[in-house]
C-alpha positions in Angstrom: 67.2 89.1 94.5 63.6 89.9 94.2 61.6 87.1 92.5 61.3 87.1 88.6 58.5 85.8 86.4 60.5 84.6 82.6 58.3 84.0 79.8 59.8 81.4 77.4 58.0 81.1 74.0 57.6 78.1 72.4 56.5 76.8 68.7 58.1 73.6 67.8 59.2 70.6 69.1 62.8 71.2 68.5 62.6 74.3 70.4 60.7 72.9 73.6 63.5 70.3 73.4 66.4 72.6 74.0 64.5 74.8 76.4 63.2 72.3 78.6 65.7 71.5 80.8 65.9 75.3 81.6 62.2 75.5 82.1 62.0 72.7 84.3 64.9 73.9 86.7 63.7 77.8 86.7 60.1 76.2 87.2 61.1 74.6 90.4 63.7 77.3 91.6 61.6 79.8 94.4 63.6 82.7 92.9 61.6 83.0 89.3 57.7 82.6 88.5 58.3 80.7 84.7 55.2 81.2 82.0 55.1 79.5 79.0 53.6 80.4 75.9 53.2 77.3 73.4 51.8 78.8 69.7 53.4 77.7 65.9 53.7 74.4 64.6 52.8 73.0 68.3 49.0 73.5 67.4 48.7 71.5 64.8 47.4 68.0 64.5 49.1 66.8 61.6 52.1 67.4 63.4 51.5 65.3 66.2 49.6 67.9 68.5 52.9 68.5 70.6 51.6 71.5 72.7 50.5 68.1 74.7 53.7 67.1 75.8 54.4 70.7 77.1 51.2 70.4 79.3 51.9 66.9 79.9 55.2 68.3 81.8 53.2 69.9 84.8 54.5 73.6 84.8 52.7 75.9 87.0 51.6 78.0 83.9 51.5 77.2 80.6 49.6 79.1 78.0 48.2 76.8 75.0 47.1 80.1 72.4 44.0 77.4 70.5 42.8 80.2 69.0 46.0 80.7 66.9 45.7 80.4 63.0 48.3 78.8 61.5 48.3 78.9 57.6 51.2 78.4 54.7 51.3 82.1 54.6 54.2 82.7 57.0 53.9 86.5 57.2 50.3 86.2 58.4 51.6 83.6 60.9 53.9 86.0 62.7 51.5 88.8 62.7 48.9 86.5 64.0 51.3 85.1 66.2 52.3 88.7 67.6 48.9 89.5 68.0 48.3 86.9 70.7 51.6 87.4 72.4 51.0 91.1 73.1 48.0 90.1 74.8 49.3 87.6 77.0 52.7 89.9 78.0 50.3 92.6 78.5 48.5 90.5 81.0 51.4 88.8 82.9 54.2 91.2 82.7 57.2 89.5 83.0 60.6 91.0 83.9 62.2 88.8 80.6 61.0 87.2 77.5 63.4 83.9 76.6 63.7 82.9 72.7 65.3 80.2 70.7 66.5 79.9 67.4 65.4 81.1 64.2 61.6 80.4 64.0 58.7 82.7 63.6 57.6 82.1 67.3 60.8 83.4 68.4 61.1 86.4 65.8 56.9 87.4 67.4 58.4 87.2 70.9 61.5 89.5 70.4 59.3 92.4 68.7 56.3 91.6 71.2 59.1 92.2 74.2 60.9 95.2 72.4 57.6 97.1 71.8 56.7 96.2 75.5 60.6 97.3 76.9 60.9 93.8 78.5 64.3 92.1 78.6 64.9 89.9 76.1 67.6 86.6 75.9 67.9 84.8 72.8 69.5 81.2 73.0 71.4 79.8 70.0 72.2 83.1 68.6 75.0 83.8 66.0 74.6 80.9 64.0 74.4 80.3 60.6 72.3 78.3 58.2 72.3 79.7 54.8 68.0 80.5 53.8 66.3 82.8 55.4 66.1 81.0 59.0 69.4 82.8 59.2 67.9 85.8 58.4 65.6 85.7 61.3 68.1 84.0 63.4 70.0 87.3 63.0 67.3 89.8 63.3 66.3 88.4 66.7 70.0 88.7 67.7 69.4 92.2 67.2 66.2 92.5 69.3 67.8 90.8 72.5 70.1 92.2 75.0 71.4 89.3 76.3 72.9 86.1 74.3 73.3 82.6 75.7 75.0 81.0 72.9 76.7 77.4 71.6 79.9 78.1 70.7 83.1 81.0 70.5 82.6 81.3 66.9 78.7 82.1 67.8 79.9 84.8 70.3 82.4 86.1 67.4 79.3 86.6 65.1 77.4 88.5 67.3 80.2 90.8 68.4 80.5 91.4 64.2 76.5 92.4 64.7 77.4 94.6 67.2 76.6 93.0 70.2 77.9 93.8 73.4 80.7 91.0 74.8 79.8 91.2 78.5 76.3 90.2 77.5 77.3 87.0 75.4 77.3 83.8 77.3 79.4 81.0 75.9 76.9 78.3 77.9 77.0 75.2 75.2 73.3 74.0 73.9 71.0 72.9 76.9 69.2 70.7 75.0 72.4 68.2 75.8 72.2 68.1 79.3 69.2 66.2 78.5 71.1 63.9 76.5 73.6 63.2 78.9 71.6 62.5 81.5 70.6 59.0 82.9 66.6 59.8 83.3 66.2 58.8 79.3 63.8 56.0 78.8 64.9 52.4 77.7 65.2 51.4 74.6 62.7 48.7 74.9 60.1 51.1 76.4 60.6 53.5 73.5 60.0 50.4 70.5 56.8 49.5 73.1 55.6 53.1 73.0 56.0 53.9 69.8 55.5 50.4 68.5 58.7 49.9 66.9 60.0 46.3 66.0 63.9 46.9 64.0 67.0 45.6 65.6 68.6 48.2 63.5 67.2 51.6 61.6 68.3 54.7 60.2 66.8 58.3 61.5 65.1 59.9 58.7 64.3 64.2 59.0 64.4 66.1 55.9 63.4 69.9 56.1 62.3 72.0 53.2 64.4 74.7 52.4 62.2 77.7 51.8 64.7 79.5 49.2 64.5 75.8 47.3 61.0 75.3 47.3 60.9 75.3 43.6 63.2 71.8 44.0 61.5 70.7 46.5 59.5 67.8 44.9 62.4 66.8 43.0 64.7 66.6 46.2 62.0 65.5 48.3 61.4 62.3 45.4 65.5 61.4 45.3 65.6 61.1 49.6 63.0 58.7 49.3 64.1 56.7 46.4 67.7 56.6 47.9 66.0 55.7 51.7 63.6 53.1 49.2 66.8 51.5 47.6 68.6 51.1 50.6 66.5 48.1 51.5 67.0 49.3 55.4 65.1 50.5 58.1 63.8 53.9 59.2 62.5 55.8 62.1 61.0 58.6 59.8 60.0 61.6 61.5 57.9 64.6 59.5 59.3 67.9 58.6 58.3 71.2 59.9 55.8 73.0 58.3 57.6 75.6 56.4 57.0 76.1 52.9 57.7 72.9 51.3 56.5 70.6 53.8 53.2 69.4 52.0 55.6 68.5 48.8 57.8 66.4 51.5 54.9 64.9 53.0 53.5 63.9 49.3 56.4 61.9 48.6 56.1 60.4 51.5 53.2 58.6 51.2 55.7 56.4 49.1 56.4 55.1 52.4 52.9 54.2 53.7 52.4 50.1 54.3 56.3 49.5 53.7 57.5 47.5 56.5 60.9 48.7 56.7 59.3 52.1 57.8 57.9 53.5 60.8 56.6 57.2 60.2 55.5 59.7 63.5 54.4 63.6 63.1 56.6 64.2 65.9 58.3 62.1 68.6 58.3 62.9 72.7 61.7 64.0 72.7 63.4 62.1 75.6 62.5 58.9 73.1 63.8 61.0 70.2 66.5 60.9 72.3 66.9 57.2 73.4 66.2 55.7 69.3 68.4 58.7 68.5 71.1 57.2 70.7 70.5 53.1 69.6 70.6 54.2 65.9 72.7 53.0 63.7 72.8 56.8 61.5 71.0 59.6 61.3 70.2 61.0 57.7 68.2 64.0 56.4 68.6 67.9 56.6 68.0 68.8 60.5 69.6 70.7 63.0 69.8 67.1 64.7 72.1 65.4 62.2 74.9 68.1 63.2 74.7 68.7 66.8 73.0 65.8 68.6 74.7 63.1 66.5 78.0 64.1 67.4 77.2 63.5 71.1 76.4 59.7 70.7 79.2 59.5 68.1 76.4 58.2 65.3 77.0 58.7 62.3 75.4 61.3 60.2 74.5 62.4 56.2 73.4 65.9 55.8 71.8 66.2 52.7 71.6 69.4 50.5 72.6 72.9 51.4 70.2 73.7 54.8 72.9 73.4 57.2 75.5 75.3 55.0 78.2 77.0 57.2 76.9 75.5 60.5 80.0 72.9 60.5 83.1 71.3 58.7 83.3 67.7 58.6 87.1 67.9 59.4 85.5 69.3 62.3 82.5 66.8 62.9 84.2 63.6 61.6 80.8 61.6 61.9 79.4 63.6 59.3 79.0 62.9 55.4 77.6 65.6 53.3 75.9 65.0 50.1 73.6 66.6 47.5 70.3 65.3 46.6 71.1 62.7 44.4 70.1 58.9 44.5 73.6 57.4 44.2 75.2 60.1 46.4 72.9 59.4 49.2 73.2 55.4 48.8 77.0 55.6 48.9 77.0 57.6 51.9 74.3 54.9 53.7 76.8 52.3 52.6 79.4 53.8 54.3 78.2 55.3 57.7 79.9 52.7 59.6 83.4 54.8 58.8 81.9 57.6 60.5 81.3 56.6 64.2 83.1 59.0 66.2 81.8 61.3 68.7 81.8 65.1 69.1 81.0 67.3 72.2 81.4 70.6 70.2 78.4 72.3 71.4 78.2 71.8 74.9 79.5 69.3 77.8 76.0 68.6 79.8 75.8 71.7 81.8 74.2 74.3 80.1 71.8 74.7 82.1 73.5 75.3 85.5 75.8 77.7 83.6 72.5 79.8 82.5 70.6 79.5 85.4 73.6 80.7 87.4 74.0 84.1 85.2 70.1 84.4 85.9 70.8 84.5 89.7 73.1 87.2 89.2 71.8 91.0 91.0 73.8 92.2 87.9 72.6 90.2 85.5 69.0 92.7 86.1 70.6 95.7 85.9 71.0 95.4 81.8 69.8 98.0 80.4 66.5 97.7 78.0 68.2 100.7 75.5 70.5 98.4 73.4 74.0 99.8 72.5 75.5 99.2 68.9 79.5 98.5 69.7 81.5 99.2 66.3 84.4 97.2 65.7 87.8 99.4 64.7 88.3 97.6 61.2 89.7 100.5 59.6 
C-alpha cells in the first residue's frame, strides 16, 4: 500500500479525546502521513486554551488555525470555519478527511472534503441525541463514505439513511482504549496537578441544549441549587460553547470561593480520565455521563432531555435520569450508591486496532468518492 496522508479535524476537547488514540497510532505507523487541523472551541481562552494539549502531544503536523473567529453566531462559525479548512486541504491534499461527532468542526470538514472529492470517514455516526447536534450528526453521515461506528443499532441507523453496509464498521468508541489502558496518571498526581484536595467528589458537566435555550437560565439556576444543597463535593468542569453557555457560566459564578468546588475550563483528558474513574458519580447532561461512566461502573444522573434516545437505563443500569428540578436531582445524588455497576456497551478497548486494521486494507482505497443511496424494500 502506497503511503497515505489522513487529515483528522479537531474542535473540542471531547473530540480530541476520542480521536487521539487513533492519531497517535496512525502518527507513528510508516504507512500514513497524519495532519491535524485543530479550529472551534479549542481556540478559545475561556475554555482552557486546549489546542495546547494537541501540540503538547508531539505530532509531526499539526495545524493551530489562530486566525479563526469564533463568535455566538454558529452559522458564521462554520462558514468561517470552512473557509480556513479549504485552504489548508487545498495545500496538503490528503487521500481522506477523518470526522467525529456532531459539532460544527466536523459538519466544515465533511463539506470542505466533498467539494474537494477527498474521502471522507465519520466516527460515531448514527447516533441520536434529540436537538439539532442530531441533526448535524446525520447530515455528516450523509457526506462520508465510510462509517466507523459504536454500536449495531448505530450501523442500523445508517443503513435506514441509506448507507452502504460494507462501508459501516462496527469498531466500538476509541476514546475507551484510552480508558482501559494502564498509561493513566495517578490519582494523586491528578489532585497535585490540578490542585484538588476531596477524598470524595461528584463530576459536574452540564451542556446547554440549543433548542432550550429559552430555559436555559432556569435549568442552569436548579443544577446548581440541587449541586449547592447537596452539601458535597465537585469536580466541575465548563460547558461547551454552544448557545447557552454564557447563561450556564452565569450561574456558575454561584460557585466561585465555595470550598466544596473545584471549577476548570477544561481538563487534560487522561486526568479527566483518572478523577473520572476515582469518582464517586458523575452528574450533568454530557456525552460522558452515558458512555464513559459505564466503563468504571460509576454511577451516573443525566439531567434533562440532551441525551434523549442515546440509551435505556434497563440498559445502562448505573444511570438515573431526571428533569431539571431541585428535589429530583437531590434524590437521585442521594441515591447513586444503588447504581454502581459497569457497562462495556460501546466498545471493549480495541477500537483502535480494529480501525487502523480496515485502514491497512488495499480495499479499503478503492471506495469510491461517488456515494450510492441503497433503498430499503419496506413496501
Amino acid at each position: 500500500m502506497n503511503k497515505k496522508s489522513i487529515l483528522f479535524i479537531t474542535g473540542t476537547r471531547a473530540d480530541y479525546g476520542k480521536m487521539k488514540s487513533i492519531m497517535k497510532t496512525l502518527d507513528a505507523d510508516p504507512h500514513f502521513e497524519v495532519y491535524i487541523f485543530v479550529g472551534g472551541m479549542h481556540l478559545l481562552e475561556k475554555f482552557g486554551n486546549t489546542y495546547m494539549e494537541v501540540e503538547n502531544d508531539n505530532y509531526k503536523h499539526v495545524y493551530v488555525a489562530y486566525g479563526l473567529v469564533q463568535s455566538q453566531d454558529v452559522s458564521l462559525n462554520l462558514s468561517n470555519t470552512i473557509a480556513c479548512l479549504d485552504s489548508y486541504v487545498k495545500k496538503i491534499k490528503p487521500d481522506m478527511i477523518v470526522v467525529h461527532g456532531d459539532r460544527i468542526d466536523a459538519l466544515a470538514g465533511a463539506i470542505v472534503g466533498a467539494f474537494n472529492n477527498i474521502l471522507i470517514s465519520h466516527i460515531e455516526g448514527g447516533e441520536l441525541s434529540g436537538t439539532i447536534d442530531e441533526s448535524i450528526r446525520h447530515a455528516i453521515s450523509k457526506f462520508a463514505q465510510i462509517h466507523f461506528v459504536c454500536t449495531i443499532e448505530a450501523k442500523k441507523r445508517l443503513i435506514q439513511l441509506g448507507e452502504e453496509e460494507q462501508h459501516i464498521y462496527v469498531v466500538g468508541s476509541p476514546d475507551i482504549d484510552i480508558m482501559l489502558s494502564n498509561k493513566l496518571p495517578s490519582l494523586e498526581s491528578a489532585k497535585e496537578r490540578y490542585d484538588v484536595s476531596f477524598e470524595e467528589y461528584g463530576i459536574l458537566m452540564y451542556h446547554p441544549v440549543t433548542t432550550e435555550y429559552e430555559f436555559a437560565s432556569e435549568h442552569a439556576k436548579s443544577i446548581v441549587d440541587a449541586v449547592l444543597d447537596s452539601e458535597k463535593n465537585y469536580i466541575v468542569i465548563y460547558p461547551n460553547n454552544d448557545l447557552g453557555s454564557e447563561l450556564i457560566l452565569n450561574e456558575y459564578k454561584r460557585f466561585l470561593g465555595n470550598s466544596h468546588i473545584r471549577m476548570f475550563p477544561s481538563l487534560r483528558f487522561e486526568y479527566f480520565l483518572t478523577f473520572l474513574k476515582n469518582a464517586l458519580f458523575m452528574i450533568g447532561n454530557s456525552s460522558a455521563g452515558i458512555r464513559e461512566t459505564g466503563v468504571y461502573g460509576i454511577p451516573a444522573i443525566d439531567i434533562g432531555t440532551r441525551q434523549n434516545g442515546r440509551y435505556t437505563t434497563s440498559r445502562l443500569k448505573n444511570i438515573q435520569h431526571v428533569g431539571e428540578n431541585v428535589n429530583e436531582i437531590l434524590r437521585a445524588i442521594g441515591a447513586v450508591n444503588e447504581y454502581r455497576h459497569a457497562c462495556m456497551e460501546f466498545g471493549k478497548g480495541n477500537s483502535t486496532e480494529e480501525l487502523v486494521s480496515v485502514l491497512k486494507s488495499e480495499e479499503f482505497w478503492k471506495i469510491n468518492i461517488q456515494k450510492r443511496f441503497i433503498d430499503l424494500d419496506i413496501y
